[in-house]
C-alpha positions as CSV (number, residue, x, y, z in Angstrom):
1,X,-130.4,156.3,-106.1
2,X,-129.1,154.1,-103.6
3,X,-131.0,152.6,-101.0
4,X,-129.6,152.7,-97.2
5,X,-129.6,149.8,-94.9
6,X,-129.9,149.4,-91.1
7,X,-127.1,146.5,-91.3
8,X,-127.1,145.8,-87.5
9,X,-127.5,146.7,-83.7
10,X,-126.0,146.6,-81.0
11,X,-127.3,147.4,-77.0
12,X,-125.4,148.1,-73.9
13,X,-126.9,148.5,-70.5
14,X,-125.1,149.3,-67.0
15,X,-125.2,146.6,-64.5
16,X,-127.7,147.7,-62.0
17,X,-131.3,147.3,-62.3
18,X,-132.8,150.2,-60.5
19,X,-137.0,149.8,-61.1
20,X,-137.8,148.5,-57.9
21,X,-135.5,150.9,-56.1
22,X,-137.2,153.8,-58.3
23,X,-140.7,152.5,-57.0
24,X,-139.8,152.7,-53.7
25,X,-138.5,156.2,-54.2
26,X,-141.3,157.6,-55.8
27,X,-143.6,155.7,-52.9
28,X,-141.4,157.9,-50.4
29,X,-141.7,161.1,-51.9
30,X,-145.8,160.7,-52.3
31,X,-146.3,158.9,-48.6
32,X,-148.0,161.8,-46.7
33,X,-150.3,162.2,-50.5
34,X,-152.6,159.4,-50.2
35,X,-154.0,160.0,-54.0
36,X,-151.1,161.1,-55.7
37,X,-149.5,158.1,-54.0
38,X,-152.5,155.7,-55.3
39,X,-152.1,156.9,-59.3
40,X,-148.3,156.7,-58.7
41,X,-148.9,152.9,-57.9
42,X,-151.6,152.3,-60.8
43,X,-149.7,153.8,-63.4
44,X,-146.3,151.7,-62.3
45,X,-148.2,148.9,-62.7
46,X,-149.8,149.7,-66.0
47,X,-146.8,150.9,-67.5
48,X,-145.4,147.4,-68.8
49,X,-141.7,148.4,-67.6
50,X,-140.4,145.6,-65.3
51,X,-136.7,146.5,-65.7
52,X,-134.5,149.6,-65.6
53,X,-130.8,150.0,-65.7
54,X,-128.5,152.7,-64.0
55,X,-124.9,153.9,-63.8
56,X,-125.8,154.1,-59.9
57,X,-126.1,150.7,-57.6
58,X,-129.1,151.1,-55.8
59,X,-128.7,149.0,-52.3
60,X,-127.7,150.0,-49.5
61,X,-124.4,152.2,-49.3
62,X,-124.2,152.0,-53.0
63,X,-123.2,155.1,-55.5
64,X,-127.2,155.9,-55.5
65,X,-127.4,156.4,-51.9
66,X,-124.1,158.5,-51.7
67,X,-125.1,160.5,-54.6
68,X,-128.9,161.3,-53.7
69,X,-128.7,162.1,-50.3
70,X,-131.9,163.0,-48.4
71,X,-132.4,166.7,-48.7
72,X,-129.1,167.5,-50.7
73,X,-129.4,166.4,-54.1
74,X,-126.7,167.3,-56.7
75,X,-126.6,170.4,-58.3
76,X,-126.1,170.0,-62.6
77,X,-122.0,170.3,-62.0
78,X,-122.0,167.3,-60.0
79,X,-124.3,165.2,-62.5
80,X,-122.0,166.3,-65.6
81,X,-119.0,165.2,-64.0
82,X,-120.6,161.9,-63.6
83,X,-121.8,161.8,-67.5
84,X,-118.1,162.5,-68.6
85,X,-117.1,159.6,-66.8
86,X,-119.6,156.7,-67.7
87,X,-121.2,157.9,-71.3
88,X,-117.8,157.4,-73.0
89,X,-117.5,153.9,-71.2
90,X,-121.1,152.6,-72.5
91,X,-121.0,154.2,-75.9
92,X,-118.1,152.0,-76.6
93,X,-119.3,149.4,-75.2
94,X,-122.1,149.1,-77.5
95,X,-119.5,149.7,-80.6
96,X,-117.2,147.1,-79.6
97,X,-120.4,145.1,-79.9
98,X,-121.4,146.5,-82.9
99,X,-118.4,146.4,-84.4
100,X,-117.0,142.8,-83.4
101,X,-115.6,141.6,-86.8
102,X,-115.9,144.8,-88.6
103,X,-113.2,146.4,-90.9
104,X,-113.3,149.8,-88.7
105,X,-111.4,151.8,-91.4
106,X,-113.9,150.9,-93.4
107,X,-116.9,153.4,-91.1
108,X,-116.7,156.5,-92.8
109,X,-119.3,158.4,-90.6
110,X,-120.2,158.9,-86.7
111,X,-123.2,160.2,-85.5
112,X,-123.8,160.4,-81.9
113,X,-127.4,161.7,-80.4
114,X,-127.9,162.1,-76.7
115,X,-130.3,164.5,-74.7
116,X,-128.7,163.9,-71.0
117,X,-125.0,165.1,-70.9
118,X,-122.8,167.2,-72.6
119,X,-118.8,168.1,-72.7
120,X,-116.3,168.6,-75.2
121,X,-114.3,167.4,-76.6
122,X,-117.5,164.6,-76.5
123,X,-118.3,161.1,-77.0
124,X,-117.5,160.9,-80.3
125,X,-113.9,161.8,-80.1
126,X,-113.7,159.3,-77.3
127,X,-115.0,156.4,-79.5
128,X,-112.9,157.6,-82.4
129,X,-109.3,157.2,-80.2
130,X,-110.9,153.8,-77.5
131,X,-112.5,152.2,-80.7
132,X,-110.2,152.3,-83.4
133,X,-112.0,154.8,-86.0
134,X,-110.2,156.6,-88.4
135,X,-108.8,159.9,-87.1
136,X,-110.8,161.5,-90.3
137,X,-114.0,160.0,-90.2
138,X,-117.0,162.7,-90.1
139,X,-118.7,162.9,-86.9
140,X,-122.3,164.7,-86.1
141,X,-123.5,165.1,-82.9
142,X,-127.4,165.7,-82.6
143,X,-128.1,167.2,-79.0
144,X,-131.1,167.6,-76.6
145,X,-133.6,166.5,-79.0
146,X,-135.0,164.1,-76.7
147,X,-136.5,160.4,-77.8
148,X,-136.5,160.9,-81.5
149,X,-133.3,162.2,-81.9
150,X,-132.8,158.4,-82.9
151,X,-135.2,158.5,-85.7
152,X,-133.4,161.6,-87.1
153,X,-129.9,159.9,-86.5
154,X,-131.3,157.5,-88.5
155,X,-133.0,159.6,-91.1
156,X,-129.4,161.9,-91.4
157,X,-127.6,158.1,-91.8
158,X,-130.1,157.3,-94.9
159,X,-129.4,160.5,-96.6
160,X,-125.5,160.2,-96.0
161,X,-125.6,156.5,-97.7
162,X,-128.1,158.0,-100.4
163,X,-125.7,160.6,-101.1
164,X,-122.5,158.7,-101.0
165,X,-123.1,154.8,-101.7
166,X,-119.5,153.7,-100.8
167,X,-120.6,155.4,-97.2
168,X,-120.9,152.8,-93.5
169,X,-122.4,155.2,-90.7
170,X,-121.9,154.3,-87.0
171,X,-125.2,155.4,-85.4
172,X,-124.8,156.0,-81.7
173,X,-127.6,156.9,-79.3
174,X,-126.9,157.1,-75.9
175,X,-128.7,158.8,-72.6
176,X,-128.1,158.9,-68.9
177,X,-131.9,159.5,-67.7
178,X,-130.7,158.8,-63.8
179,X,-128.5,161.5,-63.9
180,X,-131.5,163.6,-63.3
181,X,-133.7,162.6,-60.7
182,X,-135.0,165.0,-58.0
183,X,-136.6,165.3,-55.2
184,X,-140.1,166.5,-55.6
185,X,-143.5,165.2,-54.4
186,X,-144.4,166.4,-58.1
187,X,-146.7,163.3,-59.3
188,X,-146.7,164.7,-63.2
189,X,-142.3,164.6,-62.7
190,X,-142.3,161.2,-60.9
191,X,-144.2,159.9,-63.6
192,X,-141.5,161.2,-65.7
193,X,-138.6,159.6,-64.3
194,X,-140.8,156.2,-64.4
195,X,-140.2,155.6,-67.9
196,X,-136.5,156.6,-68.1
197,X,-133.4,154.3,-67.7
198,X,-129.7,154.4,-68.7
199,X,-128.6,153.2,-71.9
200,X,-126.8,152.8,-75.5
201,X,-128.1,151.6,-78.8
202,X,-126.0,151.2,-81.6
203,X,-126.4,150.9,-85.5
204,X,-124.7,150.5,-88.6
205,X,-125.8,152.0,-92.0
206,X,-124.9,151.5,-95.2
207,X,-126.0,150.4,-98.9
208,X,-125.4,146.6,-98.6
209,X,-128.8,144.6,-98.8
210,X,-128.6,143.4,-95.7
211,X,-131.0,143.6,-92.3
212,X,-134.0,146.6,-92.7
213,X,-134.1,148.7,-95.1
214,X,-135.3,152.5,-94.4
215,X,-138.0,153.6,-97.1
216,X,-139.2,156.6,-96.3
217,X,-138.9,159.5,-93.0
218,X,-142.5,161.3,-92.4
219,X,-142.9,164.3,-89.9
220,X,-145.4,166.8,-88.7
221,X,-146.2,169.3,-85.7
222,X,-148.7,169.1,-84.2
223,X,-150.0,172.8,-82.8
224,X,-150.5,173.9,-79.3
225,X,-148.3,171.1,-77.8
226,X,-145.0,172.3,-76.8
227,X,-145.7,172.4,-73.0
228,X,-147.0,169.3,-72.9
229,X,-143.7,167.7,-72.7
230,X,-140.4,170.0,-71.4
231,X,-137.0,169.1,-70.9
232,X,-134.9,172.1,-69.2
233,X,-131.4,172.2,-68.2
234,X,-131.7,173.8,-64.6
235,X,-129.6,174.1,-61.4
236,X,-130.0,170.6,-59.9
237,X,-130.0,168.8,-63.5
238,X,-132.1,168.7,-66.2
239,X,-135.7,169.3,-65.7
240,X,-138.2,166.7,-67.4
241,X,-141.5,167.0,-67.5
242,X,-144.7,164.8,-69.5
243,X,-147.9,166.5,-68.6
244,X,-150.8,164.0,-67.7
245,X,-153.1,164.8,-70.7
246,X,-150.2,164.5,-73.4
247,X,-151.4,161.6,-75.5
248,X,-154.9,163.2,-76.5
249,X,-153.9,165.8,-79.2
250,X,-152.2,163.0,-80.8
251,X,-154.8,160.8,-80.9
252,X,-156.7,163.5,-81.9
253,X,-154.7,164.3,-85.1
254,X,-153.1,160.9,-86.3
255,X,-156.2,159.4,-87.8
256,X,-156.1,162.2,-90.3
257,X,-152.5,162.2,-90.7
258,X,-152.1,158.3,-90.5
259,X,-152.2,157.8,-94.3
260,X,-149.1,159.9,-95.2
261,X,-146.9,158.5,-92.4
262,X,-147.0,155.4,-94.3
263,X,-145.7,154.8,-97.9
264,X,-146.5,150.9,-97.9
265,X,-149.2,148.4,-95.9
266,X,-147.6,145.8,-97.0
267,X,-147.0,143.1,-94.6
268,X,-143.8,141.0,-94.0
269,X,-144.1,137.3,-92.8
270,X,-140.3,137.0,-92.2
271,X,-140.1,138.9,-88.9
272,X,-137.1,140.2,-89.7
273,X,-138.7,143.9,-90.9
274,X,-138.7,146.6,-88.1
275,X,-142.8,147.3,-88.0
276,X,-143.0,146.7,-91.7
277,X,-146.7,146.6,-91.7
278,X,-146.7,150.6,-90.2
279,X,-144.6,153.9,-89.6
280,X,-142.6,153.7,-86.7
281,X,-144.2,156.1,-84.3
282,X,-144.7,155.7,-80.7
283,X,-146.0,158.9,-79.3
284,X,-146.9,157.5,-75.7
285,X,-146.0,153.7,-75.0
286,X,-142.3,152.7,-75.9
287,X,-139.4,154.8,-74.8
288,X,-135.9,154.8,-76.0
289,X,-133.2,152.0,-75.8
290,X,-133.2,152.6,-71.9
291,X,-135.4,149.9,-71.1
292,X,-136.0,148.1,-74.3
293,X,-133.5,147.6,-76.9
294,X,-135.5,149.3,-80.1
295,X,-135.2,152.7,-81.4
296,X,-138.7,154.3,-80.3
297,X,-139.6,157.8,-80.5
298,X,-141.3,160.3,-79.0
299,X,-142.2,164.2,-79.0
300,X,-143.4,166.9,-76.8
301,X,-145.0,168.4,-80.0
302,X,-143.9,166.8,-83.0
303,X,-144.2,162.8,-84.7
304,X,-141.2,161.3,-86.3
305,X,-142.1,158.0,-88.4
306,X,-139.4,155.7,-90.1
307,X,-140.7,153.0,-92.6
308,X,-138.6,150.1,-92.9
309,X,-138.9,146.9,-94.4
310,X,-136.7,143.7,-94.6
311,X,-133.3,143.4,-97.3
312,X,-134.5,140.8,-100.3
């Protein structure tokens, strides 16, 4: 059987690097809670994220300030309207990086994931007619399976090239995370919208020997989790939610499970592999492309691992 390839990627950020402002934010909100405030502050700074990128210009009279207005946030309406408008514009602006040089009549396959917006006809219509695809190509979306949606765009990809050899799969991932921000002196939902940023990641699959191969796709559940982390479609956006304690039933589980999310321990000197010496989970550090351009994943009760390993 065939073997698939992750040929190439391609990131796209919006202009505005919004951390700071997002500090400051959150700073606001906790300022009369002199605790909550303190753990907000120690957990920025051990977080690792330095940089975050946003549809919305932060300073001064910019979009952010106009949009988020003190004591009359948007309702979800008002926060669609804005995905319609920009996730079109970044998804194919990732693809017309991705794609620079490419045949495009040769992609055969679109698959678009995304956990922030929705409206039809969607994003993958729109990159069909602004990037060139063919008209017939066969297009999946994947929808409000948060973080590692990726890994299963990528795992549907694999079994598409598997299946048909002759097969070159545009993977698209895409989310808005700034979209959502409320107003809440909620530390657990702050927290939240700390690790979230705006951003597109883009791949291309096939079966030519070139750039990381994809092995093998592991999953499990693990029980008793699924209010640990919540993602709700509400009346002023989409509700997110990471519960403090959320790492520890993983950490519980994975040394038991650790041996079959891995079919090879092999190690790769030629730094070209994506984490060729381990599966590719990340349960509570890395998230997304929104921030850093990688295809992490990460689930309120389940673990996605992808085991890839450099082309010959």
């Amino acid at each position: 059987m065939p073997e698939a390839f992750i040929n190439r990627i391609a990131t796209a950020l919006p202009p505005h690097d919004v951390h700071e402002g997002f500090l400051d934010f959150g700073r606001r909100m906790l300022k009369s809670e002199s605790r909550r405030l303190a753990l907000f502050n120690r957990m920025a700074e051990r977080s690792g994220i330095s940089h975050r990128y946003s549809i919305f210009e932060p300073e001064g009279e910019g979009d952010a300030a106009h949009f988020y207005r003190p004591g009359a946030f948007p309702g979800t309406g008002a926060r669609m309207k804005l995905f319609e408008s920009f996730a079109p514009r970044l998804a194919c602006e990732a693809a017309e990086r991705l794609l620079a040089g490419e045949d495009r009549s040769r992609i055969t396959h679109l698959i678009v994931t995304c956990c922030t917006g929705f409206f039809a006809p969607g994003i993958d219509l729109q990159l069909i007619e602004r990037c060139g695809l063919k008209p017939d190509i066969e297009r999946t979306f994947v929808g409000f399976m948060g973080c590692y949606a990726a890994i299963n765009g990528l795992k549907l990809a694999r079994h598409i090239v598997r299946s048909e050899p002759g097969a070159r799969v545009l993977a698209m991932n895409l989310e808005l995370c700034t979209l959502h921000l409320h107003e809440t002196t909620d530390l657990e939902e702050i927290l939240s919208f700390l690790l979230f940023g705006d951003g597109c990641a883009a791949a291309l699959i096939s079966a030519d020997p070139v750039g990381a191969r994809m092995d093998s796709f592991k999953a499990a559940l693990v029980p008793d989790t699924a209010e640990l982390i919540r993602w709700n479609i509400r009346e002023q956006g989409f509700d997110m939610c990471c519960q403090a304690g959320y790492p520890a039933p993983y950490a519980a589980v994975l040394p038991g499970r650790a041996p079959s999310f891995s079919t090879s321990r092999r190690r790769s000197s030629c730094g070209r592999c994506i984490r060729a010496d381990a599966p590719y989970w990340m349960p509570w550090k890395r998230h997304w492309s929104c921030h850093r351009p990688r295809w992490p994943c990460r689930a309120a009760y389940s673990m996605i691992s992808a085991t890839c390993h450099p082309a010959p």
